[in-house]
Structure formats: C-alpha cells, structure tokens
ROGU-537088 format. One record per residue (C-alpha): x, y, z. Coordinates in steps of 0.25 Angstrom, whole numbers, padded with zeros to 4 digits, always signed. Example, Ala and Ser with C-alpha at 12.3 -4.5 7.8 and 13.67 -1.06 7.14 Angstrom:
+0049-0018+0031/+0055-0004+0029/
REM end
This chain:
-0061+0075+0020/-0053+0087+0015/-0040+0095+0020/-0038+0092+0034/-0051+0084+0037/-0044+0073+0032/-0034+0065+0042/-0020+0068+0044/-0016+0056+0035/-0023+0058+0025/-0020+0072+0024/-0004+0070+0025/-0006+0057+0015/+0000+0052+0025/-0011+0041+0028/-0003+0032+0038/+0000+0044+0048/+0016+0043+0045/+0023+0053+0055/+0035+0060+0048/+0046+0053+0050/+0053+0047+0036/+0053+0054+0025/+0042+0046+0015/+0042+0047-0001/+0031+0057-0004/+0030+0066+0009/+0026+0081+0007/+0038+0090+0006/+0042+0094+0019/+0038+0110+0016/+0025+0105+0014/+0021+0096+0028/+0013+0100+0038/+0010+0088+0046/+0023+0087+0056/+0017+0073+0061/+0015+0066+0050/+0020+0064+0033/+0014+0070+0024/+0013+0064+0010/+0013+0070-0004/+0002+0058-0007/-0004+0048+0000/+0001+0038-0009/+0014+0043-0001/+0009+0042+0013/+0003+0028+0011/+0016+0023+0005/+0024+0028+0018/+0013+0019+0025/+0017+0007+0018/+0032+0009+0018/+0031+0009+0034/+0022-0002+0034/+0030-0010+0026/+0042-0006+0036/+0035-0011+0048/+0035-0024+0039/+0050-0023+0036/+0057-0017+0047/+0050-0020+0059/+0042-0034+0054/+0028-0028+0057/+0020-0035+0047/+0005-0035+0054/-0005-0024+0056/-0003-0024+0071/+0013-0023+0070/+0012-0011+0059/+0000-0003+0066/+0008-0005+0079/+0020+0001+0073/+0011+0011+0065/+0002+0016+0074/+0010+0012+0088/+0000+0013+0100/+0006+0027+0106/-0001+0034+0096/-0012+0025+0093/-0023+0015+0096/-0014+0005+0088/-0022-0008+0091/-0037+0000+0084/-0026+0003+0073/-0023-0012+0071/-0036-0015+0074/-0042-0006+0063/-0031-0010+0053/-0034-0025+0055/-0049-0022+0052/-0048-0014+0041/-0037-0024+0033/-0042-0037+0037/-0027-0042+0043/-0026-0048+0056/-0016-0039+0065/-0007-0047+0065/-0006-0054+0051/+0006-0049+0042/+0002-0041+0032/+0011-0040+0019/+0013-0026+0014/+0018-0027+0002/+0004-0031-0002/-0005-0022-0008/-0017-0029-0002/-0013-0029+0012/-0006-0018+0013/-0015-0009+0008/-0025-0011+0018/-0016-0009+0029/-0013+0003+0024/-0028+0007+0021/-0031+0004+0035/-0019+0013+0042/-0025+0024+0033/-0039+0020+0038/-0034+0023+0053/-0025+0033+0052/-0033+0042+0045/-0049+0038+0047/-0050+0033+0034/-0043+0029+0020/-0045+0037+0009/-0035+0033-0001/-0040+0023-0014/-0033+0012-0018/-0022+0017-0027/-0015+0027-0016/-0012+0012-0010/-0007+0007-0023/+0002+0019-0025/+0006+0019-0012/+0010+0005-0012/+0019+0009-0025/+0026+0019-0018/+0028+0010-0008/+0034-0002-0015/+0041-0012-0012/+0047-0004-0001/
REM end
C-alpha cells in the first residue's frame, strides 16, 4: 500500500483514530495538517503512545479496566458497531470482555493495542519495536 491506498490511520500515524482535541507529544506542526478530523503524528511511535496514554486514562480516571468498558468509551455505539469491535478485540487478544487487563504490562497491553490497530485500519503493520518504543515514550504516565 502506497500514499493514499493506505487507511487514514495509518497514513496520519495516527493508528487509533484520535480526533484532534488535545494537544499530544509528537504531532505534525500545525502548518503542516491536512487532516481536520483526526491528529496527525510525526511518527507512529507518536500516535501509538497517545493510544496508550488514553487507555491508561480510562484506567485511572474513569475505572474502566476491561475490553468492553474501554471499547465502549473508544469507539461508543453512535459512530460504531461497538459490540463487533469488542468482539473482535476479545478474539484477537484472548481476554475474556470483561476481565481486567493491566496496562502497565507490556504483554497485555500490547495486544490490546495491536487489535485496536487491527480494526481501525484493516490491518496492523507495525513490528514489534514501534510497540516497545511507544510504551517508552509512554511511561509510567
């Protein structure tokens, strides 16, 4: 896939679909976007990080700690068919829906966010180390 074959997300290296809203390390200057809907990213390392520090916020600020609490928020039924996006997330990371998943952990984390990509975008190109250096931009935050 080339230019603008390839999905929205993955073009914007924003894999997760954010809408523009708050202002995330490692967007493209603002001279430079020409997507009004969603961020763009400098990097996708960039645009996987914002992923995890909104996960990591449904955790935190609103106790959502299973798949179907966090798809719920992330993809809410008004704009999507938001029980085939648990249903397809459950599938493709093995959790049940409704057990907690801890996201500081690499191991479960990075599936979750593998099978997001998955959905939003049709498939998941990135290799392993863009996770890795996602989840260090990410932190502990």
């Amino acid at each position: 896939m080339t230019g603008n074959k390839k999905p929205r997300g993955i073009r914007n290296n924003n894999p997760g679909n954010i809408r523009w809203g708050d202002e995330w390390q490692g967007l493209v200057p603002k001279s430079q976007r020409t997507d009004k809907s969603f961020c763009q990213f400098i990097s996708p390392e960039y645009g996987i990080r914002a992923m995890i520090v909104i996960l990591r916020n449904y955790q935190s600020k609103y106790g959502l700690r299973t798949i179907t609490g966090m798809i719920k928020r992330w993809a809410p039924p008004n704009e999507n068919n938001t029980q085939a996006y648990i249903n397809s997330v459950v599938q493709a990371t093995g959790t049940e829906a409704d057990q907690p998943i801890d996201l500081l952990n690499s191991c479960k984390l990075f599936p979750l966010l593998q099978a997001i990509i998955r959905h939003e975008n049709g498939s998941q190109p990135y290799e392993f180390n863009v996770f890795v250096s996602a989840f260090e931009l990410a932190g502990s935050y």
